[in-house]
N, C-alpha and C positions, 0 to 999 in steps of 0.2 A: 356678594362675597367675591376677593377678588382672591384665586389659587395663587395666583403667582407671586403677589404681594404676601401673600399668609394673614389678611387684614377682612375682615366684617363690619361692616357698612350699617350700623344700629341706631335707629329713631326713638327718642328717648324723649324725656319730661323735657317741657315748656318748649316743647316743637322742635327738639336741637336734635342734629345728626352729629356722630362723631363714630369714629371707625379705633377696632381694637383689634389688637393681635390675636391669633386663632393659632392654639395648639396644632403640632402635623398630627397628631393621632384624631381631633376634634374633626378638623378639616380632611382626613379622612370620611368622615363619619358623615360629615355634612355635603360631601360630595357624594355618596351613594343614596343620602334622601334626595337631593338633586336630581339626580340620576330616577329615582322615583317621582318625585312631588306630579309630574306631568301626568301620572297613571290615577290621583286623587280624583275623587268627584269634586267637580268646580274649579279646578287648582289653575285655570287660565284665569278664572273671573277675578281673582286677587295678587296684589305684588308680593303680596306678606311671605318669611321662609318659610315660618310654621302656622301651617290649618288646624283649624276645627273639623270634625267630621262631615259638615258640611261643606268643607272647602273654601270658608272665610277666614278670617285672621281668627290667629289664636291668643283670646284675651288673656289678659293677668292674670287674672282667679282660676281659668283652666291652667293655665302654664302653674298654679302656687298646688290647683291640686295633685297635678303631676309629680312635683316637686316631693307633697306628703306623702302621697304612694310611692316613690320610689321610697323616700325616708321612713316610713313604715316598712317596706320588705327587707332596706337592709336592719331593723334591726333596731333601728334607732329611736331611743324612750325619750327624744325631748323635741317638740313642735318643731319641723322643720321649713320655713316659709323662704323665698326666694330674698327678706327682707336678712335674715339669719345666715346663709350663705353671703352674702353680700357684705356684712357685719363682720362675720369669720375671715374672709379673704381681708377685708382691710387691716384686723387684729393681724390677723397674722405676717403681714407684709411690714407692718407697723415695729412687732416684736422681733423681727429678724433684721431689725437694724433699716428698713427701707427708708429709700431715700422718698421723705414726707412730700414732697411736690410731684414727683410721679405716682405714687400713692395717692393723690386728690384727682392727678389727669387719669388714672384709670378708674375712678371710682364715676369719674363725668363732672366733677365742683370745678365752679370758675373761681371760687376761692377755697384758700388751703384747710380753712379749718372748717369746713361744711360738714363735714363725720367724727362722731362721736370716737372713733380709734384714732382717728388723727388728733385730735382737739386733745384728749390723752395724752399722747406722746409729745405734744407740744409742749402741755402744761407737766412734762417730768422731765423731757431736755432742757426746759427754762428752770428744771432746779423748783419748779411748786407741786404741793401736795396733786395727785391725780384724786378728781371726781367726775365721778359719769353724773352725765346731763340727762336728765330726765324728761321728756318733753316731748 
């Protein structure tokens, strides 16, 4: 993470880094786990930002269960997985008019229509009927 830049430095599918902008409220928030992680059991033995209770990296599935428990407490009556969030933010970037190529570089596609909201918006800005891809 780097503060001064406001940017997070994220390893993601097919072994690619690519760094994304970090809310100041966020980067708050990640600078006082910072500020902790060192007090973790094991937290020297790994680079990762977020541990498992063991102080390894914290996989996908624990990160999706987190995800459902918080979505569960607040409330919320429909399957919340990290794949849904991620779905939502492109809809929504998509519907408020965003500009479709910054929409694919924050989503991480090295092409434009790799998301099913973007492929969307593509196929009703060229003027053709929208259908979600199933797949």
């Amino acid at each position: 993470m780097s503060a001064r830049k406001g940017r997070l430095r994220l390893y993601g599918k097919g072994g690619k880094f690519r760094e994304v902008d970090i809310h100041p409220k966020l980067r708050t928030e990640l600078q006082l786990w910072l500020d902790e992680r060192p007090n973790w059991p094991k937290a020297g033995d790994s680079p990762a930002l977020f541990l498992n209770a063991k102080g390894g990296r914290l996989s996908a599935r624990a990160a999706g269960g987190i995800i459902a428990d918080i979505a569960q407490t607040a409330g919320l009556d429909d399957p919340t997985t990290a794949h849904v969030l991620r779905h939502t933010l492109a809809t929504t970037l998509v519907r408020d008019k965003g500009d479709l190529v910054v929409v694919a570089e924050i989503l991480g596609h090295a092409r434009l229509g790799d998301h099913a909201p973007v492929q969307l918006a593509l196929r009703a800005r060229q003027g053709r009927r929208p259908q979600a891809d199933h797949g």
